[in-house]
N, C-alpha and C positions, 0 to 999 in steps of 0.2 A: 537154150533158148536161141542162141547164132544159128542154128544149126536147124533148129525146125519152126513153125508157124509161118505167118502171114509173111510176107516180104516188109512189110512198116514193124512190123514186132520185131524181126531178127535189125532191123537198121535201128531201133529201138535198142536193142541189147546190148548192139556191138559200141553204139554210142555211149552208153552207163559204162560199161565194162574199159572203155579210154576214160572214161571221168574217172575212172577210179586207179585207173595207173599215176595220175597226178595227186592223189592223196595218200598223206602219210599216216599210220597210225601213231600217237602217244600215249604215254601209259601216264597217269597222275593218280594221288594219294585221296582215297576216300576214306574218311572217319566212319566209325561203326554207327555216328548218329545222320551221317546224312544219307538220300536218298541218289540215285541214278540223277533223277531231273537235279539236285542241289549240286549234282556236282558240276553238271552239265556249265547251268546258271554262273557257279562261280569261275570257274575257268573260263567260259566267255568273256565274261565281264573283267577278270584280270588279264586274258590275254586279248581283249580288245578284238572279235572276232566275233563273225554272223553264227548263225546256228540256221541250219535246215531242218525243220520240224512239222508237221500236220496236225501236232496234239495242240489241244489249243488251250489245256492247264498250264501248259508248260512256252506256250507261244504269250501266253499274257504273261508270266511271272518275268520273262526275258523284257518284254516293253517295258514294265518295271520298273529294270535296272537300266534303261537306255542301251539294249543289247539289238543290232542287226538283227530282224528274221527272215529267212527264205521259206515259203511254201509254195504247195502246189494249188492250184484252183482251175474248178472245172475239168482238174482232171487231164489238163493240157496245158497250162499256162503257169509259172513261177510267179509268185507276186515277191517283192521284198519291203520290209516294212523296216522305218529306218533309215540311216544313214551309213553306207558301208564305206568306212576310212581307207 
């Protein structure tokens, strides 16, 4: 995607693709009774962190718990819901 399209799509890509040299992956323990989003939820909420999500089962369960959200809107714009510490 650097590499071919519109000139705004490749500065687009190359922009994601630094965002994501600053993130780290970790790996945490899911029980066989919970789900992806439960685990999501609870490790936010213990480790006191925003969550970037579009789904919006999973963007209400987070208010909830008084958990940070980032999404996108319109398509062009970040909104964050919340308070990020």
């Amino acid at each position: 995607m650097t590499e071919k399209g519109s000139p705004k799509k490749r500065q687009q890509a190359l922009l994601a693709l630094k965002l994501t040299e600053k993130c780290r992956t970790v790996n945490v323990e899911q029980s066989h009774k919970e789900t992806p989003d439960d685990v999501i939820v609870r490790v936010a909420k213990d480790w006191r962190c925003p969550v970037a999500t579009n789904d919006k089962e999973l963007r209400k369960r987070l208010r909830i718990k008084s958990v940070p959200v980032i999404y996108l809107r319109q398509k062009s714009h970040l909104e964050v819901e919340g308070d990020i510490p």
